[in-house]
N, C-alpha and C positions, 0 to 999 in steps of 0.2 A: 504493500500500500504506500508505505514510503518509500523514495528512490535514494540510495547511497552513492548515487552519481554527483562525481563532483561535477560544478559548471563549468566548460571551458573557459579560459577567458578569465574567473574570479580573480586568480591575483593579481592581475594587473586593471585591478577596477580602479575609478576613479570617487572618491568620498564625495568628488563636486556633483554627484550625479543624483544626490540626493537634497533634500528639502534639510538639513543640517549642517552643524557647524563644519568646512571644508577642512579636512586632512591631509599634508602637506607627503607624499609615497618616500618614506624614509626607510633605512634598515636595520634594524637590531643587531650588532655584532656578536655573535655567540661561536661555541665549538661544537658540538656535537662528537666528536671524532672519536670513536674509543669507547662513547658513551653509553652506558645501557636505555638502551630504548623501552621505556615499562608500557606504553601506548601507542597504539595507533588513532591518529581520530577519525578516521575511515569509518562513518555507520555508528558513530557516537552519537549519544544525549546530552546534552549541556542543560542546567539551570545556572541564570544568573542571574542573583542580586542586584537591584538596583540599574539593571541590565539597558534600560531607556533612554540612557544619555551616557556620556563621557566614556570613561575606560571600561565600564561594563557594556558598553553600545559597540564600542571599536573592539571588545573581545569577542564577541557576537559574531562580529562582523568575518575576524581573522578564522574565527571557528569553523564557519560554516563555507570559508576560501580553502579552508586545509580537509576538506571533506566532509566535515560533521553532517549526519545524516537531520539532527533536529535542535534548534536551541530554543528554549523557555527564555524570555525577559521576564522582569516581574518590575513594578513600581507602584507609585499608592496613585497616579495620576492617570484613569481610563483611557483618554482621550490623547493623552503624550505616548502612552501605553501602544496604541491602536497606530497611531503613526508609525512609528520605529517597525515596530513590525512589518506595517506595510511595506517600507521603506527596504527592509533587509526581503523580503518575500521577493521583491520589484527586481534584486540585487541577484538574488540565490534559487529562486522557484519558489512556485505554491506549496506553502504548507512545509516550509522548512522554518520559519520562527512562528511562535506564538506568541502574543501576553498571557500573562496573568496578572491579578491585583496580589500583591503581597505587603503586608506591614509584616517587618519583621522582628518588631515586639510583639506579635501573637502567636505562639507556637502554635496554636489549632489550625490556622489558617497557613504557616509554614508547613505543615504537614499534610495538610490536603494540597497543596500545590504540590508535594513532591509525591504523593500520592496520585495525586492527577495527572501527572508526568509518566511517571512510571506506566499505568493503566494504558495511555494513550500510543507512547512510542515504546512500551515494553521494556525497558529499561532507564535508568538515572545512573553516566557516567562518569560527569564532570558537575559537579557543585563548586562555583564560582562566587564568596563572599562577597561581595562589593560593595553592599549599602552601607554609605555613611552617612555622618553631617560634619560640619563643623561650627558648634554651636555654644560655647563655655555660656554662655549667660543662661540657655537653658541647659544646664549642667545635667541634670538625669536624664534629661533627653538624651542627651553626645554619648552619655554611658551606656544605655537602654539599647541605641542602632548599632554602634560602633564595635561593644564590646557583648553586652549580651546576645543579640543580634547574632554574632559571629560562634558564639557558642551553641544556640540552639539550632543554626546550620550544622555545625559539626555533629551534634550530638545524635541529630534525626537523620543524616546523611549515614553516621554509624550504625545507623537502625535497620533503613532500608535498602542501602549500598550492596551490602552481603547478600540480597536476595535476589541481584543481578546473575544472569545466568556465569557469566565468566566468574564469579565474586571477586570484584576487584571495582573500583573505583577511585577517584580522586577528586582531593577539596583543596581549593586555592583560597584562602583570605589575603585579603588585600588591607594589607599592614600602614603603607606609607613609609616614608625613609625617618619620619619621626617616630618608628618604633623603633630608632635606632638612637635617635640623637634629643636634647632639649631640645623645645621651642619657647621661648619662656613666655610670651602672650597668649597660649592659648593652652597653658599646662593641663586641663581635662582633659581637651584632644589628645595631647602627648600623651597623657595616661591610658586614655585607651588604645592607642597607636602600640605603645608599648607592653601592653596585658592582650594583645592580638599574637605580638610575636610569641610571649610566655607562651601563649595557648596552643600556639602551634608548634613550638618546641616541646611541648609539653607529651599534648595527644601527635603529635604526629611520631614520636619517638620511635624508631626500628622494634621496639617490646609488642608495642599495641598494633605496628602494622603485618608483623607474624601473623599475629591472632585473627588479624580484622581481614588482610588485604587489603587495606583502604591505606593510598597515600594521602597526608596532611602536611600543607604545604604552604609559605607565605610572600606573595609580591608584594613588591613593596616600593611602588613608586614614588622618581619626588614630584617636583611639579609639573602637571599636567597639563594642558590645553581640554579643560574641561569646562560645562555650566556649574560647577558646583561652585569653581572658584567664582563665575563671573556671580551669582545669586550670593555666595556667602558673603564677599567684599560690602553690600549693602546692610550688611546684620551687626550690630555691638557685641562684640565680645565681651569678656569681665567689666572692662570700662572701658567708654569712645577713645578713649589715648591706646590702649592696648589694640585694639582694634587696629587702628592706622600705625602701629609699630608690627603688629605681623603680619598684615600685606605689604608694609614693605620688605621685610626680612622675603616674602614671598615671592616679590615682585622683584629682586637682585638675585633672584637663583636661576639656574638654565632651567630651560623651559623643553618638555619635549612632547609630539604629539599621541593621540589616544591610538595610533596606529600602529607606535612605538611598543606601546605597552599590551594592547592585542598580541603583534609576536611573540612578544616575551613571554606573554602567559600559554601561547601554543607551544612553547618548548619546555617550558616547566612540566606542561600537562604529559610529555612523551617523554624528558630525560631525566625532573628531578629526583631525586632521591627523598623517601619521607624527611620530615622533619625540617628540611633545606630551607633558607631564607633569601629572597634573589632581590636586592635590589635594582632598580630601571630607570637612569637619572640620564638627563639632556639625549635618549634614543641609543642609550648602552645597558645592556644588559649585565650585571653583576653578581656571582654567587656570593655573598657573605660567611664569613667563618668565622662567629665571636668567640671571642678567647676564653679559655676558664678561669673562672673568678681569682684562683691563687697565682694565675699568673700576672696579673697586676694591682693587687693588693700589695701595701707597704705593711710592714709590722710597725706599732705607735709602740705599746706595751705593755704587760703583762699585767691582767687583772683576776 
């Protein structure tokens, strides 16, 4: 019913061909060489988070260039929803993206969308975290998408993943490079940026992926070419000073596009290792390899 035929032609599409923001055809510099290959996306299922706009739109996009048989968007906006869709159908064939409405502070409604998935295209291969905010004034809010969010992906995806015929599956959160580093205006954000990585260090550990099959895995781009940044720029963070002190911190960083970070995430999805952390700053793709704590602790003194 569904065709696994990729479109000829897809990767050398043009972003301008669509009713959204234009994407500039750059290349992510990676190796592959030597690498183990844990997927093919040949006849894949994707759900993505937040999937409507920005880097979960331009991963959509790369998904379903590199084969993907079917990708799920999800967003809380019907009508933005209904478009993108259209927009990647117009791009890839009938009936290779769908919407769905997901808020992903409701697990009930998280779980009938990947139950609906499942049902539809027979399998759920690729779970792609994406939704965020960036939003410290509404502080439970930024915690609620960003981090909780990211956990009840994980935890439902552990649930239903292994009932995949091959059992095997894989989850991408989408970290930021501030699960790496401060930002000191928008220290929530930070927080949850960095209790993303935990999380995927955590549960994606080689122990749990024996057990599971399931890689867990974290991108983690810097700045984007996304609506998120253009819509957040207009909102007060903690106070209007801070605010205009981390767009500009944000605004002096290299900048790269969501077409950048779509690749990166198709090769994470076929070479990462569980557990991995790949940074993806100005259209480069980077594995990270944080050190162990004793190795750069200093000793003060004995208590």
């Amino acid at each position: 019913m569904f065709s696994c035929v990729r479109k000829i032609g897809c990767a050398a599409m043009n972003f301008a061909q669509l009713t959204r923001p234009t994407v500039v055809q750059v290349a992510v510099r990676t190796k592959c060489e030597g690498k183990k290959k844990y997927m093919d996306l040949d006849c894949k299922v994707a759900l993505i988070t937040g999937g409507v706009s920005g880097i979960g739109f331009g991963a959509a996009n790369e998904l379903l260039c590199q084969g993907a048989k079917a990708v799920v968007i999800t967003g809380l906006e019907e009508c933005q929803g209904r478009q993108a869709a259209k927009d990647l159908n117009a791009m890839h064939g009938h009936g290779r993206c769908l919407f769905m409405r997901l808020d992903v502070e409701a697990k009930k409604m998280f779980e009938e969308v990947i139950k609906e998935t499942m049902a539809r295209y027979g399998s759920l291969d690729i779970l792609f975290n994406d939704a965020g905010v960036m939003n410290d004034k509404e502080w439970e809010k930024c915690v609620e998408v960003n981090l909780n969010g990211m956990i009840r992906g994980c935890a439902l995806a552990l649930e239903y993943m292994p009932t995949n015929a091959s059992k095997t599956g894989v989850v991408i959160n989408c970290a930021g490079t501030f699960g790496f580093d401060a930002m000191p205006y928008v220290p929530i954000y930070t927080a949850t940026q960095h209790g993303v990585v935990g999380l995927t260090k955590s549960w994606g550990s080689p122990c749990h992926f024996e057990k599971t099959g399931i890689r867990i895995m974290a991108l983690c781009p810097g700045v984007t070419e996304t609506d998120m940044i253009t819509k957040e720029r207009g909102k007060v963070q903690l106070t209007p000073e801070w605010t205009n002190k981390a767009f500009e911190m944000l605004d002096s960083m290299p900048k790269q596009t969501t077409l950048a970070t779509g690749k990166a995430l198709a090769y994470i999805v076929k070479y990462g290792d569980p557990g991995t952390l790949w940074p993806c700053e100005a259209n480069v793709l980077f594995q990270a390899h944080p050190p162990e704590r004793t190795t750069f602790q200093t000793k003060v003194m004995d208590v």
